[in-house]
matplotlib code that plots the C-alpha trace (Angstrom):
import matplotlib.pyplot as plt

x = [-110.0, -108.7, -104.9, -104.8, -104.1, -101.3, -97.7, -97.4, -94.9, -93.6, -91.4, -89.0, -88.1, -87.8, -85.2, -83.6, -83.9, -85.0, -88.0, -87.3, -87.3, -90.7, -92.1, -89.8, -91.1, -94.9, -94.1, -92.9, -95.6, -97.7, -95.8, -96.5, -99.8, -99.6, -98.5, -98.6, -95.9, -93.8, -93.7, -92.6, -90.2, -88.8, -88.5, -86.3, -84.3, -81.4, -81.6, -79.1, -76.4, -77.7, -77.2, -74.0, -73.0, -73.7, -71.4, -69.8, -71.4, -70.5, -71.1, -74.1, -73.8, -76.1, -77.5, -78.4, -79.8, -81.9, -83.7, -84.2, -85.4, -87.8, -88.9, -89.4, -92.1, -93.7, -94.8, -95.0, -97.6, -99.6, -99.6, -100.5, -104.3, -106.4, -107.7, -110.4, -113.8, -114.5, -112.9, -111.8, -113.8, -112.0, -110.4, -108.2, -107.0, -104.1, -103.7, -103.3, -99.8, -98.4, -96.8, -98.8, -101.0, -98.3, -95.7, -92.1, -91.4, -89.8, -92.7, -95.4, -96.4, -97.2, -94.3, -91.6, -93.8, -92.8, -89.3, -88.9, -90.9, -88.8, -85.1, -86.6, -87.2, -83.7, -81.7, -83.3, -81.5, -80.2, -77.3, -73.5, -73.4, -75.3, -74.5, -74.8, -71.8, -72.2, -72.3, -75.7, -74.1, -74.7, -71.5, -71.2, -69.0, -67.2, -64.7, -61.9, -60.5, -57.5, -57.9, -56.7, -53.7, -52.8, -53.1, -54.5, -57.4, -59.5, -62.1, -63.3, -65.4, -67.2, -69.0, -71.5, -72.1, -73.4, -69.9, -69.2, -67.7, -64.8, -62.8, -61.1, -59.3, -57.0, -55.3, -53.3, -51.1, -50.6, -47.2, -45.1, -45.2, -42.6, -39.7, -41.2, -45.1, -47.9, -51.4, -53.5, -57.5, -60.0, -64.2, -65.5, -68.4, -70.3, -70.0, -66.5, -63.9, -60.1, -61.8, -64.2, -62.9, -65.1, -63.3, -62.0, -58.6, -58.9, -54.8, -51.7, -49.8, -47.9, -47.6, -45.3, -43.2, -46.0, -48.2, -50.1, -51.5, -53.7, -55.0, -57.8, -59.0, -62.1, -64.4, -67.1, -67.9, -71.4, -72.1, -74.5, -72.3, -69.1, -70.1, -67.7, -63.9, -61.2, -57.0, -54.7, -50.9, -49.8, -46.6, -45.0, -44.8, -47.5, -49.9, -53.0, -55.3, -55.2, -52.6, -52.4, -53.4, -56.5, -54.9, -58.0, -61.7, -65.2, -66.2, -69.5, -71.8, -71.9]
y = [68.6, 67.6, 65.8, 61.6, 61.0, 58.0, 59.3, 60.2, 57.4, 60.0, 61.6, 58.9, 59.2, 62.5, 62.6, 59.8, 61.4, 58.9, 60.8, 62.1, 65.6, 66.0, 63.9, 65.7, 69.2, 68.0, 66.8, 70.2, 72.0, 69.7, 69.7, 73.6, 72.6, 69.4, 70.1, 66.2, 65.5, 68.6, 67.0, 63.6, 65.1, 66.6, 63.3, 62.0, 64.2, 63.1, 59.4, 59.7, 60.9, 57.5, 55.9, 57.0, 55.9, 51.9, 49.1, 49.3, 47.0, 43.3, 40.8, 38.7, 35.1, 33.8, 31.2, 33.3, 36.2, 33.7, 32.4, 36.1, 37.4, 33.9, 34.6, 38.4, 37.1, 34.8, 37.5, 40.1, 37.5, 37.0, 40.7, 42.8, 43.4, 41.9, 44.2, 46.7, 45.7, 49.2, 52.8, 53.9, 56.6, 60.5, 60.9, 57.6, 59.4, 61.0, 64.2, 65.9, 66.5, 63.8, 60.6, 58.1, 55.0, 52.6, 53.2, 52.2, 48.9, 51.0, 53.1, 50.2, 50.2, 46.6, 45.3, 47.2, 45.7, 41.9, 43.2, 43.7, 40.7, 38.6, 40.0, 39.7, 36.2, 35.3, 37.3, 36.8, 33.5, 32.7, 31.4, 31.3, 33.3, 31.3, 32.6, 30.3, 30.2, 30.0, 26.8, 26.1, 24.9, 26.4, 28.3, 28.7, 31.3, 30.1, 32.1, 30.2, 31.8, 30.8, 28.2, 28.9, 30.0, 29.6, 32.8, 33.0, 33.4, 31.9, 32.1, 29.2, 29.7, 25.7, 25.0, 22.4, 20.6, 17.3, 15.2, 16.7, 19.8, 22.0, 24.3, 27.6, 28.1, 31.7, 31.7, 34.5, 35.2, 31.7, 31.5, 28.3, 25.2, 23.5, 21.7, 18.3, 19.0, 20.4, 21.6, 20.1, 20.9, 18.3, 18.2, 17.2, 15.8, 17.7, 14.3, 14.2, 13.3, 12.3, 8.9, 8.8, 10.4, 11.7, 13.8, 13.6, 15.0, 17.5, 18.2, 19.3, 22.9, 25.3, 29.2, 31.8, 33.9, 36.4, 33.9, 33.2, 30.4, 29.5, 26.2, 24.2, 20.5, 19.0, 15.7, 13.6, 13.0, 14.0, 17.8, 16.5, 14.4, 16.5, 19.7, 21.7, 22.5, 23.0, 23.3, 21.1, 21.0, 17.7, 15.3, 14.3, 10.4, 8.8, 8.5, 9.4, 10.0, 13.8, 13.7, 17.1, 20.1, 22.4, 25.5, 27.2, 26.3, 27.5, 31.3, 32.8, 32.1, 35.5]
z = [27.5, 30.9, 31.0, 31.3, 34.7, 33.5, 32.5, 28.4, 27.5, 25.2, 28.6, 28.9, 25.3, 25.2, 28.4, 26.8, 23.3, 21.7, 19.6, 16.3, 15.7, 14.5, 17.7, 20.0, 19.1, 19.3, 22.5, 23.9, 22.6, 24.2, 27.2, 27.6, 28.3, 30.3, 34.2, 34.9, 32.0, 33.4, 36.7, 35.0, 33.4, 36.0, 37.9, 35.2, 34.1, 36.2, 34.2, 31.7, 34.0, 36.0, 32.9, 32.2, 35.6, 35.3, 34.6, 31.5, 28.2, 28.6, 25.6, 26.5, 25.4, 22.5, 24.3, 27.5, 24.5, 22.6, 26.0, 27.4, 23.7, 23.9, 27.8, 26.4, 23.4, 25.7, 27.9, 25.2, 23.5, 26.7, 27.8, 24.5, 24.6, 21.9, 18.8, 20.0, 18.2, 17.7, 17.5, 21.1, 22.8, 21.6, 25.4, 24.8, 21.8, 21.5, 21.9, 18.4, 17.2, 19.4, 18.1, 15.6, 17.6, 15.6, 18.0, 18.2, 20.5, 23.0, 23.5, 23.9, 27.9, 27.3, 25.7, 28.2, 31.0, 28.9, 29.1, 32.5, 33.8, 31.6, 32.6, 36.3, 35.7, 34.3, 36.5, 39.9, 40.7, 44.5, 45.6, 43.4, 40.5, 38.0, 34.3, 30.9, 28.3, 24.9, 24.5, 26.7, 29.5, 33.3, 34.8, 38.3, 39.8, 43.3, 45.6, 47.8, 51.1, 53.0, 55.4, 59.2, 59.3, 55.5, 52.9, 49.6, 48.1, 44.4, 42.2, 40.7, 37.4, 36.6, 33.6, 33.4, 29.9, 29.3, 29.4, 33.0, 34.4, 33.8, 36.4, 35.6, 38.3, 39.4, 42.5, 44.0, 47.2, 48.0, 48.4, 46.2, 48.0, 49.8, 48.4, 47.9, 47.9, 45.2, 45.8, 44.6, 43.7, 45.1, 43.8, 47.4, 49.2, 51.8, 53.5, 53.5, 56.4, 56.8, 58.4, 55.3, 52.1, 49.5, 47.3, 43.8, 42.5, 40.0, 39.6, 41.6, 40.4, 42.2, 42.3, 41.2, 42.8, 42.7, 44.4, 41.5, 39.1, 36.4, 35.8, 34.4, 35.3, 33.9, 35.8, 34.8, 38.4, 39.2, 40.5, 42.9, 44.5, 44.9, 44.9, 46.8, 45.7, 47.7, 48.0, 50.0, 50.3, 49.3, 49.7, 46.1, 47.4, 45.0, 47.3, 45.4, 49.0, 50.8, 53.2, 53.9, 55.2, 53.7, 52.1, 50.5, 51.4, 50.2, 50.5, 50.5, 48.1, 45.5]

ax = plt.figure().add_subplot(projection="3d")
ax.plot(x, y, z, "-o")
ax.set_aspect("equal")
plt.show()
């Protein structure tokens, strides 16, 4: 009987050993015999070492797991083909000694198909560094740079919930202000000018020594209004408007 001309699923699992020791030594017996496997096999053999190379296991919030595993059925339930009416022809069968029909999730063409259409779908999204927390709300991921002729740099980590946002906020190598000033973190307008101010104070802190700080600020004011966030250096002489100079501005989207 001449070879299938598609790829055994079987070869992935076996470089990834993932088949039990029954399936696996089916499988090279099989293999012996089977010149398009062989060349399959050959193409990944170098996976695991690829693997072992990738970024290392990060928790995956439950709300972002419960929406992929949900995307994942809804494919899964429009891509598994419907019951055959009757027993398939003998050259779709497997080849004898290979794995049972009923096999294993991660051996079903049509459900790792699902998979990757599904993980495609949450993780191709443009722009900032959209990510969801565990509570179900959005997080957005910003950098600040120095402005001209300031130093520093930020990253801005904003979470979006139903009662507003709120702003994780590291900054480092900006040096400690001036005796008599504070910076302070603004939620700004595109549209904003120092004729026509549309901004929102989110807080004044300072640095270390180190040029370093750690703050949080929270805003019910609407994302789509002030959008952007930015740093000024600002006088200590109760006057609630920017005076000051910008210190850190918006980087590149990630």
């Amino acid at each position: 009987m001449s070879e299938p001309a598609s790829p055994h699923l079987e070869v992935a699992a076996y470089v990834l050993g993932k088949l039990e020791a029954e399936e696996a030594t089916a499988f090279e017996d099989h293999l012996a015999g089977c010149a398009d496997c062989r060349r399959q096999l050959a193409e990944l053999r170098g996976l695991p070492e690829l693997l072992a190379t990738a970024a290392p296991d990060t928790p995956v919030p439950d709300a972002l797991r419960a929406r992929t595993l949900a995307a994942v059925r809804q494919v899964a339930a429009r891509a598994e083909p419907a019951p055959a009416a009757e027993a398939p022809p003998a050259e779709a069968r497997p080849a004898e000694g290979l794995a049972p029909t009923r096999r294993p999730w991660w051996r079903r063409r049509w459900l790792v198909v699902a998979v990757a259409a599904a993980l495609a779908a949450v993780l191709a999204i443009p722009g900032a560094l959209l990510l969801a927390d565990r509570g179900g709300g959005q997080v957005t991921r910003l950098t600040l740079v120095a402005a001209p002729g300031a130093g520093g740099r930020g990253e801005v980590t904003v979470t979006e919930t139903a009662a507003g946002r709120s702003f994780d906020v590291r900054v480092e190598g900006l040096r400690p202000p001036p005796a008599g000033s504070l910076y302070e973190l603004w939620a700004v307008s595109p549209q904003d000018t120092p004729q026509r101010p549309q901004r929102v104070s989110l807080g004044t802190f300072t640095t270390d020594a180190d040029g370093r700080a750690h703050l949080t600020a929270f805003t019910a004011a609407p994302a789509d209004r002030f959008p952007v966030v930015g740093v000024t250096l600002e006088p200590v002489d109760g006057n609630p408007a920017r005076t000051g100079p910008r210190v850190l501005v918006p980087g590149p989207s990630g």
